[in-house]
C-alpha positions as CSV (number, residue, x, y, z in Angstrom):
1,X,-44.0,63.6,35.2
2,X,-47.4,65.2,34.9
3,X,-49.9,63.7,31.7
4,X,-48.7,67.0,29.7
5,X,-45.2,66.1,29.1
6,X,-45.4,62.8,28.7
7,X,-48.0,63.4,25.9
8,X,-45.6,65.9,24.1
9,X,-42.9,63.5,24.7
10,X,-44.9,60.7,23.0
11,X,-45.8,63.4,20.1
12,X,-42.1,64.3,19.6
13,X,-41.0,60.6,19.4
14,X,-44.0,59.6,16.4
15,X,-42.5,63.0,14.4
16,X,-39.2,61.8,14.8
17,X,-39.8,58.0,13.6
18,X,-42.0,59.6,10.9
19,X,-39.5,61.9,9.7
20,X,-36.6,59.3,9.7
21,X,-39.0,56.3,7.8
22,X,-38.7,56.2,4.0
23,X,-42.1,56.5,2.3
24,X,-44.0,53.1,1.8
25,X,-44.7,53.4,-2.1
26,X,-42.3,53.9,-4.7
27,X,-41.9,57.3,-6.3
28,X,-41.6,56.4,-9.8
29,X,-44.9,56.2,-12.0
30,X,-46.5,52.9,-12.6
31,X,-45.9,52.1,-16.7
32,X,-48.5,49.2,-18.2
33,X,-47.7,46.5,-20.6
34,X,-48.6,48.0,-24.3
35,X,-49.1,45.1,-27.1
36,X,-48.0,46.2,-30.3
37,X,-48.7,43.6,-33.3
38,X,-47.3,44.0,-37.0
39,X,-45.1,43.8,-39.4
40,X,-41.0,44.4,-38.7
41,X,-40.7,47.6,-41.0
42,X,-36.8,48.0,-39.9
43,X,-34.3,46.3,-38.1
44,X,-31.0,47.9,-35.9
45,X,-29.2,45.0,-35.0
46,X,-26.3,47.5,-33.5
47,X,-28.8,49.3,-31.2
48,X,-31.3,46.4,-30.4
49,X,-34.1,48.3,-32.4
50,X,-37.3,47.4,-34.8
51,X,-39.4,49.4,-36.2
52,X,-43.0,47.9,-36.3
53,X,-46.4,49.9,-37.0
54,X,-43.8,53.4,-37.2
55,X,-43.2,53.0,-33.6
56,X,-39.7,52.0,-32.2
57,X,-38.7,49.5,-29.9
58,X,-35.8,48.9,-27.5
59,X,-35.5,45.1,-27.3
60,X,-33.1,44.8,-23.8
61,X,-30.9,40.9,-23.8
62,X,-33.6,39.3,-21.4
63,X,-36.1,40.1,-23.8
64,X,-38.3,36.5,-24.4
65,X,-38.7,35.7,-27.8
66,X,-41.2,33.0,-28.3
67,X,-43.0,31.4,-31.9
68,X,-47.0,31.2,-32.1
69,X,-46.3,27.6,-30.5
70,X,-44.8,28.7,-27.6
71,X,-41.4,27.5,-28.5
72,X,-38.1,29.6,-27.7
73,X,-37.4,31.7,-31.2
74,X,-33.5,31.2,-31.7
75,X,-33.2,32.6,-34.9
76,X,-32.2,35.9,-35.6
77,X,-35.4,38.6,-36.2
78,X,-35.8,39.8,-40.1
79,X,-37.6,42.6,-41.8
80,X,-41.4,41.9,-42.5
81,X,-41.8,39.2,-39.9
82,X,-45.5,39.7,-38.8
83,X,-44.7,39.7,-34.5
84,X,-46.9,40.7,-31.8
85,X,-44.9,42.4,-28.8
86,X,-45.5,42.8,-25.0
87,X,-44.0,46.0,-24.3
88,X,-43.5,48.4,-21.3
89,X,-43.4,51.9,-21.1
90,X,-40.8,53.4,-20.1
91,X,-40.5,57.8,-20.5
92,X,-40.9,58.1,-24.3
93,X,-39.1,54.6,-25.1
94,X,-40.8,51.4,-25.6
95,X,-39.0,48.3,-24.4
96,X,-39.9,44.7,-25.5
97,X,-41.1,42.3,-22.7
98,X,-41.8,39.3,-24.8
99,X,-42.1,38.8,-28.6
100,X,-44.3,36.2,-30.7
101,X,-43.3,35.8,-34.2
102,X,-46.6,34.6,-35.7
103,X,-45.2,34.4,-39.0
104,X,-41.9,34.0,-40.5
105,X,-43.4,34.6,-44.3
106,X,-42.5,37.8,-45.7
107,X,-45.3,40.4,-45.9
108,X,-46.1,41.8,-49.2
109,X,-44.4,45.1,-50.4
């Protein structure tokens, strides 16, 4: 074999593998954490959903809920609970990472 063919042999082979290879990055956008902190305006227990500063927000089962101590919140959410979320974007919905009830006191109306 003369240097020319073995070149385009070696040429061929590196197009193939690069061909066949899935890309090294992930194709789907990279969504930040967005912290949201406020009162609960609504609540949709059926749906998962609150309503706080007029934005809505999917809370998904593995969803931490945690008080201002750090303690695990067992009790159910209510309307006007002041809460700051940890949320992630995701398209046009917002899902809850983590939520901190700061205060279980009903805001004023």
């Amino acid at each position: 074999m003369n240097l020319r063919t073995l070149f385009l042999i070696k040429c061929l082979s590196l197009a193939v593998v690069l061909l066949l290879s899935p890309p090294g990055f992930p194709q789907v956008k990279n969504t930040g954490l967005v912290s949201i902190s406020g009162f609960i305006e609504r609540i949709n227990e059926d749906l998962d959903v609150i309503h706080v500063n007029e934005m809505r927000i999917v809370i998904p089962p593995k969803t931490k809920r945690v008080d201002e101590n750090g303690n695990v919140f067992k009790k159910s959410l209510k309307q006007n609970f002041y809460v700051e979320i940890e949320a992630a974007k995701d398209r046009d919905l917002l899902l809850a990472k983590k939520i901190i009830v700061k205060s279980q006191r009903r805001g004023l109306k």
